[in-house]
N, C-alpha and C positions, 0 to 999 in steps of 0.2 A: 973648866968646861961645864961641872955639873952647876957653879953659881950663875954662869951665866945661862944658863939656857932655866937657870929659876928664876933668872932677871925677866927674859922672855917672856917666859908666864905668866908673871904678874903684871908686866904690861898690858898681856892681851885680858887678862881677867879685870884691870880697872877700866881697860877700852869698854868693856862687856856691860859692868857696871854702869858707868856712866851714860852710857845707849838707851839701858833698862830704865831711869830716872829721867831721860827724856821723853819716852814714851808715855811715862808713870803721868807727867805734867802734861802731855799734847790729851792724853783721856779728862784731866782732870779739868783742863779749859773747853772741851767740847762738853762738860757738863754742864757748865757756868753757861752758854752757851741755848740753853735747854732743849738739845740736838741728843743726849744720853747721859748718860750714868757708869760707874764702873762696874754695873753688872748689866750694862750694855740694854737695859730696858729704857721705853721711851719718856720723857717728861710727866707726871703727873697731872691729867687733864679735870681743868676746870670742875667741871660737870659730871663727872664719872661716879655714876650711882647716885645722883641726884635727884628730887622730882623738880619738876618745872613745870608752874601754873602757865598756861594759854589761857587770858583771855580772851573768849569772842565775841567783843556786845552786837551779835546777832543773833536772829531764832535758830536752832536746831533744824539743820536738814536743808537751811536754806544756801543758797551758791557759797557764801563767804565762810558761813562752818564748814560746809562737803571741802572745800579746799584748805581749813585749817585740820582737817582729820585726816582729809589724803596726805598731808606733808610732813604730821606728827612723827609718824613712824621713822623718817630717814632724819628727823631733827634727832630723832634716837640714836637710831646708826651711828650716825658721823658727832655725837658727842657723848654716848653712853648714859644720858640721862632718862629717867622716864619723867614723858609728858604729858600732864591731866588738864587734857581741855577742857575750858569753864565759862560757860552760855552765861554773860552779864548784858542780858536787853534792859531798854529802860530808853526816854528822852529821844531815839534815832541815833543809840549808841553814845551819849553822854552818858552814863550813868558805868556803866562798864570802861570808860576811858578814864572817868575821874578813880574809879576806883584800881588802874594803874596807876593813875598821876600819884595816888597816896601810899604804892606800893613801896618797899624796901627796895634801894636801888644796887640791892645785891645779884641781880642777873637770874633770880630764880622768880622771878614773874615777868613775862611779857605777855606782846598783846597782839593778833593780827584783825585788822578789818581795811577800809577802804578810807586812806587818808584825806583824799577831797571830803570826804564827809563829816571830819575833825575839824578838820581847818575853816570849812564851811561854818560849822553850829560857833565855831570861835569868833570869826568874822562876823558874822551877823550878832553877836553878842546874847547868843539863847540862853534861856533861862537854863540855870542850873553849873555849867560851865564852869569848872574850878581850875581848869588846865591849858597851859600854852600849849600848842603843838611844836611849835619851833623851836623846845628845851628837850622834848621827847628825841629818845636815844633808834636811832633809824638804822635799822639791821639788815633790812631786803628787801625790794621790792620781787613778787610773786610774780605778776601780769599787768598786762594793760590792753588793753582794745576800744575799738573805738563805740561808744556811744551814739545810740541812733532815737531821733523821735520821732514814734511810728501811729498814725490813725487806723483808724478800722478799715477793713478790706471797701466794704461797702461806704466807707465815709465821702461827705459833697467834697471835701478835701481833697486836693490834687497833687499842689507844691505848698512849700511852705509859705510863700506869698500870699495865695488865697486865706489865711488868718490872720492879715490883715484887714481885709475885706469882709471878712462874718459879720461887722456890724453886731456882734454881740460878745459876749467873756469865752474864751475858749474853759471847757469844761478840762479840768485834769486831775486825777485821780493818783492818789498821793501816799506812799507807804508811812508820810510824817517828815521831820526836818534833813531827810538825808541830801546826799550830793545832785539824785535827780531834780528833788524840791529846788534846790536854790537854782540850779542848772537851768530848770523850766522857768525863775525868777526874771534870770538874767535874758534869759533866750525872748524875753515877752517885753522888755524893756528896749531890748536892740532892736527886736525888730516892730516893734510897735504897736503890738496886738495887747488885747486886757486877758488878764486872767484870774478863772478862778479854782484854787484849788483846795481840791477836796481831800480830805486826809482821814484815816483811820481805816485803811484799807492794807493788808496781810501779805505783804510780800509781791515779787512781782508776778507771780501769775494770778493774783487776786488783781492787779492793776490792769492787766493784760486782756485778761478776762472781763473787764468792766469797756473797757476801747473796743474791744470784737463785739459786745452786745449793746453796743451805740451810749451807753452811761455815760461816759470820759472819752471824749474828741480825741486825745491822744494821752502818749507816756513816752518817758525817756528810760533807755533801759542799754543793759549792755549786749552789744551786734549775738554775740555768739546766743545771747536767751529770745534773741528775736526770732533768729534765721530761719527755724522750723513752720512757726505762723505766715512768715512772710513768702515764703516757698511754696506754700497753701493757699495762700490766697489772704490768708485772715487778718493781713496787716499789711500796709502801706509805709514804706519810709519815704520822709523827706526830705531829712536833715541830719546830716553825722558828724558828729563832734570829735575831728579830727584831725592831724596836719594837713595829711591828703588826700582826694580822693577814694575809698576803698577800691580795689580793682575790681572785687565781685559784682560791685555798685553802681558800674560808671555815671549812670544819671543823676547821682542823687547828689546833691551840693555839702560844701562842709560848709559849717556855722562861719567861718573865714571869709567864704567866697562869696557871700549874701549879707556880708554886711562891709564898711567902710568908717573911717574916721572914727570919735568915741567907739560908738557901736561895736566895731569892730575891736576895738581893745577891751571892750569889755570878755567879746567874744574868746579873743585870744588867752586872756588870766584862765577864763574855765577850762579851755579845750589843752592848755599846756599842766592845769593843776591834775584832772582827767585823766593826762597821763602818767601818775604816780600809781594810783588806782589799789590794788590789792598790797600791803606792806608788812613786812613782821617789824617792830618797833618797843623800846621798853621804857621804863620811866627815867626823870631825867638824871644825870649824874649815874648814869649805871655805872656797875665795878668797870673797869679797863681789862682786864683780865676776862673776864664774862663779856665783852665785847668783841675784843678779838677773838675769840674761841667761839662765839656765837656765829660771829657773822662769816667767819671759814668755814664754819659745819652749812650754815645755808647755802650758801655759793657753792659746796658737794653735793649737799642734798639735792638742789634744784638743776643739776646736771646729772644726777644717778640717770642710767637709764631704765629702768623700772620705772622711777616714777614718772618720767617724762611718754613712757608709754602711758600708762595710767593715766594721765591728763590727756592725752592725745585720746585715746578709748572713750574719756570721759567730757567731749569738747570743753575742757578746763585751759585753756591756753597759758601756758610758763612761759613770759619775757622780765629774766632775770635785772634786775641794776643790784650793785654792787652797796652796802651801807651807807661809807664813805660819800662815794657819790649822790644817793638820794639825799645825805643829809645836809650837804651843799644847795640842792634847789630846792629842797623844802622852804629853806630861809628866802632862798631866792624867790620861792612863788608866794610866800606869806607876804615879802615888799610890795610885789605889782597887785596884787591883791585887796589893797587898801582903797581901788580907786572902785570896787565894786561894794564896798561897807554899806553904802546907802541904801542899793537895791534891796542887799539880801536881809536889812534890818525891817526895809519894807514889808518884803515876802514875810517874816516873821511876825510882825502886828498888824496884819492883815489874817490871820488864823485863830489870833486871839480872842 
């Protein structure tokens, strides 16, 4: 009686065992896994305690830094790193994107500004340019809105048809080679007006300011830094560079609906590149690891609700894409893009 019921026992004590040694292995695959560990802590992330350079080849203080400094802090958050943002102007933002293109493509320098305006100084082949945008490692886009080109309150200007008929260069007032520049390139070749533009002028309320005080017939800017002027009197839109309509706007035409055949595809490459607009992006061949771990911290970050109030408080508009995705039409908008190379080479030896 007493062997068997030891036989018993150790039945149930190698059942016991054996139970305990599958467990041992189901933790030991969810680590493999990198879902834990057997002291049940999470993966080792990337970035954790790391600094990370932002570059901004913009000025301080101006729209594209206010939104690379509003957004730093939850790039903290959601990856533990700290990030020291770093003002590289020069060129219309060449000069601070090459000196990405030359960074370590270890995931600790990237870069946020307004893509149309990369790809634009590439296309047009600008002095200086050492960097494909289409190899550049695309992490977020920020926003987008629509683009409007607006004259002075008091301008002879009506619709945007009337500049064809000035019988003279429409005057445009120019912060230098960015996305507005080429954008005003193309808009004056589609629809048939001459232009001339004036460059060396400080941001857009330096531009702004030169179209309200009759200097510069108009500027191209984005809707949200107009709406205040235009609300006042002190600006006129005529043209917005966009798929649709604005609904705020009903009158105003997009670049689409005011032109036809070539013209109109011209129209179409800017007004689809337009809407990439604000992006965080790094140089090319970034680690895989510092990729996906980057681009899940933005895609949090830009849903926190903090900071979507913030932007909302701050008219900053947040319309998130996904990395993945942006870095898909980037390629795809640098293709159709080829068939505006001539204008925007123009626009550039015409300044020279």
């Amino acid at each position: 009686m007493l062997k068997k019921a030891l036989a018993v026992f150790l039945s149930i004590l190698m059942v016991l065992i054996l139970l305990a040694g599958c467990g041992g292995q189901k933790s030991s695959g969810s680590n493999s896994e990198g879902k834990g560990n057997a002291s049940g802590t999470a993966a080792e992330s990337f970035y954790k305690n790391k600094n990370v350079t932002l570059i901004v080849p913009n000025s301080p203080g101006k729209a594209m830094d206010n939104y690379a400094r509003m957004i730093a802090p939850y790039i903290e958050k959601y990856t533990g790193s700290k990030v020291i943002v770093k003002n590289v102007v020069g060129a219309g933002g060449i000069v601070g994107i090459n000196e990405l293109w030359n960074s370590k493509p270890d995931g600790l320098t990237i870069a946020f500004t307004s893509v149309p305006t990369i790809l634009l100084a590439q296309l047009s082949g600008a002095e200086g340019v050492i960097f494909d945008a289409t190899k550049l490692t695309y992490l977020a886009r920020v926003s987008t809105e629509p683009r409007v080109f607006c004259v002075g309150g008091k301008s002879e200007f009506n619709s945007i048809n009337d500049l064809a008929k000035a019988g003279r260069p429409i005057k445009y007032p120019s912060q230098g080679m960015d996305e507005d520049f080429f954008t005003a390139a193309v808009m004056a070749k589609a629809l048939g007006f001459r232009l001339n533009q004036i460059t060396g002028y400080e941001g857009n309320a330096d531009t702004a300011l030169a179209v309200v005080k009759g200097e510069g017939d108009g500027h191209i800017t984005a809707l949200s830094d107009a709406e205040s002027m235009i609300k006042a009197g002190d600006k006129k839109p005529l043209l917005m560079f966009a798929p649709q309509r604005v609904k705020e706007y009903p009158d105003v035409p997009t670049a689409l609906e005011v032109t036809s055949g070539e013209a109109q595809e011209f129209m179409k490459v800017v007004t689809t590149m337009i809407e990439m607009h604000r992006c965080f992006f790094g140089p090319p061949n970034m680690d895989a690891k510092a990729v996906a771990e980057m681009r899940a911290a933005l895609e949090k970050a830009l849903a926190d609700p903090e900071l979507l109030e913030k932007a909302k408080s701050a008219n900053m508009p947040i319309v998130f894409m996904a990395g993945d995705i942006l870095q898909q039409k980037i390629t795809e908008i640098a293709e159709s893009s080829k068939k505006i190379e001539p204008i925007l080479k123009e626009a550039v030896a015409a300044i020279k």
